[in-house]
C-alpha positions in Angstrom: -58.5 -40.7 -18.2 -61.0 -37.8 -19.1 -60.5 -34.5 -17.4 -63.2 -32.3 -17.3 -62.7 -28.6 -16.6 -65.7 -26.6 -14.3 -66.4 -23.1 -15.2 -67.5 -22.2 -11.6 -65.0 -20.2 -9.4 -63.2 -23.0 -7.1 -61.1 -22.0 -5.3 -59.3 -25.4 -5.8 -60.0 -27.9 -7.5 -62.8 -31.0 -6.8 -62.6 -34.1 -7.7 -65.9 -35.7 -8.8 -66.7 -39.5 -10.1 -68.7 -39.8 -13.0 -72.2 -40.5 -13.1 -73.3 -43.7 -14.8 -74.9 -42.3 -18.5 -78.1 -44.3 -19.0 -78.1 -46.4 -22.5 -81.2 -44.5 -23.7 -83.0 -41.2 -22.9 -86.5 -42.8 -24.2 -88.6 -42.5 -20.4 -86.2 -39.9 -19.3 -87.0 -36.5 -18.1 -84.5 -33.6 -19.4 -83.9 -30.0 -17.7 -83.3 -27.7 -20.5 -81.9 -24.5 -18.5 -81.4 -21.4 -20.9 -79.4 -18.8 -18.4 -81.1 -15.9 -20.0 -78.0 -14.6 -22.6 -79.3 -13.9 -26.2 -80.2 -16.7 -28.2 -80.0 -19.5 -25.8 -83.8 -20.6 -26.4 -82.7 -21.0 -29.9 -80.0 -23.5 -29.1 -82.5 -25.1 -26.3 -85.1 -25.6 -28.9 -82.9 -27.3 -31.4 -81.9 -29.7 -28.4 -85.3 -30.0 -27.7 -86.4 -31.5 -30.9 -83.6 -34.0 -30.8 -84.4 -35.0 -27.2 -87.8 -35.6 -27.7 -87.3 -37.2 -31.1 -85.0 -39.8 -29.1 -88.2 -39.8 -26.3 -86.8 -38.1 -23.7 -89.5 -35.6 -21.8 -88.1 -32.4 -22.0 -88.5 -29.3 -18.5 -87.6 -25.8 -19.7 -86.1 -23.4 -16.8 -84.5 -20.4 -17.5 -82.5 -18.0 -15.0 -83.8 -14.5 -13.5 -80.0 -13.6 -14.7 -77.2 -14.8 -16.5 -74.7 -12.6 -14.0 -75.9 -14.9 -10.9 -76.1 -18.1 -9.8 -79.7 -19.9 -10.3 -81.8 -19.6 -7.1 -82.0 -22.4 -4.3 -85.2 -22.9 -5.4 -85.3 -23.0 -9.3 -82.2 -25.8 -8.8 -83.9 -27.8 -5.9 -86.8 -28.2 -8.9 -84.8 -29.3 -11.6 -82.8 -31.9 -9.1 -86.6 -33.0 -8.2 -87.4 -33.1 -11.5 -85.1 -34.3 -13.6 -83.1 -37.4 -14.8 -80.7 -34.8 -16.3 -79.7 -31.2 -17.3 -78.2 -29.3 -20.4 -77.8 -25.6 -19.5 -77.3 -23.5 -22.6 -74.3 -21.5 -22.2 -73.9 -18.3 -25.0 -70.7 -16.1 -26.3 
């Protein structure tokens, strides 16, 4: 058994299933979310090379602030949008 620990503030704790990974990104569509702390976009452009090499399509988003929560909209988009999502975290 994995056990995966969220960062978000629960107040207690959820229990979630995994999601089925797919056996290759080639087709896929990939949200890149930077959440606006320094040097994020350097880490998402590393990432994005590799996806694309492995031909993934790659959506860049980035937050109005790290301090918040994205906006309704911005996530509405990338769940629209996207097959999946790597959000570059910083510190």
């Amino acid at each position: 058994m994995t056990t995966v620990l969220d960062p978000t503030s629960e107040s207690r704790a959820e229990q979630r299933e995994l999601v089925i990974r797919p056996e290759s990104l080639d087709g896929l569509t990939i949200g890149l979310l930077d959440i606006s702390k320094p040097r994020g976009d350097v880490f998402l452009d590393r990432i994005e090379e590799r996806l694309t090499s492995m031909g993934a399509s790659v959506n860049r988003y980035m937050k109005p602030t790290f301090a918040k929560p994205a906006p309704v909209d911005l996530r509405h988009e990338i769940a629209t949008s996207c097959d999946a999502v790597i959000e570059a975290l910083a510190d």
